[in-house]
Backbone bond lengths (Angstrom), bond angles and torsions (degrees), N, CA, C in turn:
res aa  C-N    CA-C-N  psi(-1)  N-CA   C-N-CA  omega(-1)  CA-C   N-CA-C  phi
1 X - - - 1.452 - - 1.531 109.80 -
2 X 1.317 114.57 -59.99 1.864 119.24 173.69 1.985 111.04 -41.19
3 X 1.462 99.87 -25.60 1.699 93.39 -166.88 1.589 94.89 -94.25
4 X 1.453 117.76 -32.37 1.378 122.30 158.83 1.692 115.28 -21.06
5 X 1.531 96.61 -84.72 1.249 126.49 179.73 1.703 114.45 -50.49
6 X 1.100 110.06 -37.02 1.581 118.13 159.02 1.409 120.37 -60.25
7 X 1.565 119.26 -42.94 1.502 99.19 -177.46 1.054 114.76 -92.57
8 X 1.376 122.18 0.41 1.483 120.06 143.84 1.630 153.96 -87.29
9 X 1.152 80.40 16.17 1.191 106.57 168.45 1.543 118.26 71.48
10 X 1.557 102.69 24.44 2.015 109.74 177.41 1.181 91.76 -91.82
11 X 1.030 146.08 -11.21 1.617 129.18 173.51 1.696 106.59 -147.94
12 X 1.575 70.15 129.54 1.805 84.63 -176.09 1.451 115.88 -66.04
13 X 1.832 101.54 136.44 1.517 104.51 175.55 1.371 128.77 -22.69
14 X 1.138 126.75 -59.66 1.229 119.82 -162.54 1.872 112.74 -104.44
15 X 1.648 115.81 13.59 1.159 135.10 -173.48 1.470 124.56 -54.28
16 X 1.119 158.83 115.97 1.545 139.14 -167.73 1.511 95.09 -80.10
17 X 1.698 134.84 147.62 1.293 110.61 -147.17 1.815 86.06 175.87
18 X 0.997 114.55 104.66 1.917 118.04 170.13 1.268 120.42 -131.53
19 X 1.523 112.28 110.87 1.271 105.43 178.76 1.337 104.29 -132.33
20 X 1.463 111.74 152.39 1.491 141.22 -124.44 1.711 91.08 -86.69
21 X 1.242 117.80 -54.88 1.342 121.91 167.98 1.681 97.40 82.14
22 X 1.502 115.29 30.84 1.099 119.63 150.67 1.405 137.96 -128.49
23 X 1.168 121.91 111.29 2.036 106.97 -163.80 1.641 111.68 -80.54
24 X 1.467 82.17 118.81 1.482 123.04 169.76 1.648 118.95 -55.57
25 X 1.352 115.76 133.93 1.649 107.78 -176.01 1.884 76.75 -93.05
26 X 1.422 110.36 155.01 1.438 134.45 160.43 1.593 113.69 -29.24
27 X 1.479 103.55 -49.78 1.974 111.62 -155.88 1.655 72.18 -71.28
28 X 1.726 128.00 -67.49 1.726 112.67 -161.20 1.292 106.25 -25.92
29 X 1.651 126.05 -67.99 1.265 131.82 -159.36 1.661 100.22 -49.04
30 X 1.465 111.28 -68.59 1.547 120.85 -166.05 1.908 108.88 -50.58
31 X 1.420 114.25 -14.64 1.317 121.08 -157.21 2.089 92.43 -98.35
32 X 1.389 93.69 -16.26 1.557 89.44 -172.64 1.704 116.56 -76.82
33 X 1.423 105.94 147.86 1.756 103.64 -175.04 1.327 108.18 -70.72
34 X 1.476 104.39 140.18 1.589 111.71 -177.89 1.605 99.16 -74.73
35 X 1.316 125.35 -43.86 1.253 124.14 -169.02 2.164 98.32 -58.92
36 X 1.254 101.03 -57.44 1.444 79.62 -166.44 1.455 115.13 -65.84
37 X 1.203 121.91 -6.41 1.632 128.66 163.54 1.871 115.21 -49.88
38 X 1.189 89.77 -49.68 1.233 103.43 177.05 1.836 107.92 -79.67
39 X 0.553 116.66 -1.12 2.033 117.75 -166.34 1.431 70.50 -102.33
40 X 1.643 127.34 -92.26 1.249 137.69 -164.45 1.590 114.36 -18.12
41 X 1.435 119.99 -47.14 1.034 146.46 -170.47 2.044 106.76 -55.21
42 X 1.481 85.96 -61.43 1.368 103.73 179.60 1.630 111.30 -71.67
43 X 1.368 117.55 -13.37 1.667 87.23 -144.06 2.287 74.37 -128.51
44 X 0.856 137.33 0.84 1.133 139.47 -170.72 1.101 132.16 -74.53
45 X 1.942 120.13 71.26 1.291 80.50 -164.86 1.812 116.86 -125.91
46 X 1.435 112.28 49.94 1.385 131.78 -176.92 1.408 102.14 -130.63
47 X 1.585 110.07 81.18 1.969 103.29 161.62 1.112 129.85 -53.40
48 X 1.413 102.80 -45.99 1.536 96.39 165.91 1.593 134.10 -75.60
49 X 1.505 119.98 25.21 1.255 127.47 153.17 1.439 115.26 -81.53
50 X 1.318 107.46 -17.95 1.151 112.36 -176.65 1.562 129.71 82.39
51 X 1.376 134.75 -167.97 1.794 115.47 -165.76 1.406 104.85 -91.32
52 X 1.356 141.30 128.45 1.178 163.87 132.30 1.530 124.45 15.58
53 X 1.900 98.41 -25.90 1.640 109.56 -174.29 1.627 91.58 -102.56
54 X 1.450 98.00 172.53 1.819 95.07 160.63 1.798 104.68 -105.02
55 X 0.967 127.75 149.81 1.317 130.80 -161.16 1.666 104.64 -118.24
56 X 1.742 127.12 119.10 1.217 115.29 -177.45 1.504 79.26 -114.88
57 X 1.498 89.97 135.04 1.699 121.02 162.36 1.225 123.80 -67.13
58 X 1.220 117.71 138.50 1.884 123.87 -175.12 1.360 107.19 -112.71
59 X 0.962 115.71 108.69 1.862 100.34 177.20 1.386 119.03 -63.52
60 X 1.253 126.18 171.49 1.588 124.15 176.61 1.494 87.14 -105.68
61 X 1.318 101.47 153.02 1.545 127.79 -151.26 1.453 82.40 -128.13
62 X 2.040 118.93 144.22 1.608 116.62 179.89 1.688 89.87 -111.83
63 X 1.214 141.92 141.36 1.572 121.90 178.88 1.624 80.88 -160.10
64 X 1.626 110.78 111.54 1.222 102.49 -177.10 1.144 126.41 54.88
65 X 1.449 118.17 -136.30 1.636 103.74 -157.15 1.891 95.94 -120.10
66 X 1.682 115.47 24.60 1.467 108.95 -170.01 1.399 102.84 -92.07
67 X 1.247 114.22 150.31 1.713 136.56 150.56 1.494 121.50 -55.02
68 X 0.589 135.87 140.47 1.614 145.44 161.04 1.322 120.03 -135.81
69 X 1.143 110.44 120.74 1.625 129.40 -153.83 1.681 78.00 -89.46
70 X 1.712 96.79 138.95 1.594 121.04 140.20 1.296 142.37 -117.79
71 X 1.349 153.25 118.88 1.216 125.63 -177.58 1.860 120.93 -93.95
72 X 0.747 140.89 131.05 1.564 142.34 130.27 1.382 108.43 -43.53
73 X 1.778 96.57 127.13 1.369 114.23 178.40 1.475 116.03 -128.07
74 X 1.461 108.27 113.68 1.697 106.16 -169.95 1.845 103.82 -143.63
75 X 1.333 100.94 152.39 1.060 101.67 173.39 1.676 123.33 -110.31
76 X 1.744 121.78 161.56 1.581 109.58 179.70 1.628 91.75 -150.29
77 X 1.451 91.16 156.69 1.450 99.94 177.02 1.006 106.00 -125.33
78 X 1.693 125.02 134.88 1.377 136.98 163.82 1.234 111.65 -104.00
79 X 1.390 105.59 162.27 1.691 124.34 -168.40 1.517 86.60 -106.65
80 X 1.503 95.87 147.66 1.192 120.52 -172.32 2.008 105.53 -59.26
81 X 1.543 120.66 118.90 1.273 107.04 177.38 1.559 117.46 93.74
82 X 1.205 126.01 -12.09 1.392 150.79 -156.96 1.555 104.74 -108.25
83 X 0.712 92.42 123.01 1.980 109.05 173.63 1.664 110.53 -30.20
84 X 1.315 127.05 137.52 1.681 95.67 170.14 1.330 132.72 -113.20
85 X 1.226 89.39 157.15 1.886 114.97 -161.43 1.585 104.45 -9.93
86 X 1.439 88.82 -65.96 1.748 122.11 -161.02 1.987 103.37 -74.06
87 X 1.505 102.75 132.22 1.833 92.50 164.29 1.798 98.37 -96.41
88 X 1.168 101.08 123.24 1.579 111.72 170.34 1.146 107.71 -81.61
89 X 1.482 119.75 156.58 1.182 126.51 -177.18 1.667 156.99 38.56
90 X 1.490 136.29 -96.66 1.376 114.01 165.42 1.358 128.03 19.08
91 X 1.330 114.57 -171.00 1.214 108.07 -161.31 1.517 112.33 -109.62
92 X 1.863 113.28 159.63 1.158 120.74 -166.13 1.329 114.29 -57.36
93 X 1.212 112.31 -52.70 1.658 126.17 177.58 1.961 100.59 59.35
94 X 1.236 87.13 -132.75 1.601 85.19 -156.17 2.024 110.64 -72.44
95 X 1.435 100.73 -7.23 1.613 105.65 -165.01 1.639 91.95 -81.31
96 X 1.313 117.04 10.18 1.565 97.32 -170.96 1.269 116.95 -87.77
97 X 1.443 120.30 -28.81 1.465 132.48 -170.39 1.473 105.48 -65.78
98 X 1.935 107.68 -71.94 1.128 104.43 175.81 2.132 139.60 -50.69
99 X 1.344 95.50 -21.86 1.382 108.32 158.46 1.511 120.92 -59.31
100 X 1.529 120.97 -45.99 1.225 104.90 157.60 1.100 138.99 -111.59
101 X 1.272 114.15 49.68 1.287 128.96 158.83 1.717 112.37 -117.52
102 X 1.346 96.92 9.20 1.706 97.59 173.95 1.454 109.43 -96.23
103 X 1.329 132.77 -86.62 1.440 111.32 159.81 1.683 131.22 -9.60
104 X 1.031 134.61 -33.37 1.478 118.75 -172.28 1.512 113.79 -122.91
């Protein structure tokens, strides 16, 4: 998923950058402690160990014609002053297809 995300340019080459490469149902995310979000935050300092929780995957379910939201959950560390890791936002363009066709 990280080399994914690399040749498309959502995470910069040389970025420290781990993502879980498993889709998350919403309640996991909402069910997670804010405090250890914040501990994790502070105290983290091997990305490539990867995130701290163990993460169980939800599949997306097709039932008729509904959506079911997933999230990807990853973490990155920036250097103080330093460009960041992650490109936020804009548009999907061509990284969108292959993104979901990596998970499943």
């Amino acid at each position: 998923m990280n080399a994914l995300l690399r040749e498309h340019g959502v995470v910069a080459a040389n970025a420290q950058v781990h993502v879980s490469g498993r889709l998350l149902h919403p309640d996991s995310i909402v069910a997670m402690d804010s405090g250890k979000l914040f501990r994790w935050t502070r105290e983290l300092a091997d990305v490539q160990a990867g995130l701290p929780v163990p993460l169980e995957a939800s599949a997306v379910t097709v039932k008729e014609e509904g959506v079911f939201l997933r999230y990807l959950l990853g973490v990155a560390m920036q250097e103080e002053g330093a460009d960041a890791p992650v490109k936020l936002g804009g548009s999907v363009g061509a990284r969108g297809m292959p993104l979901m066709k990596f998970p499943g």
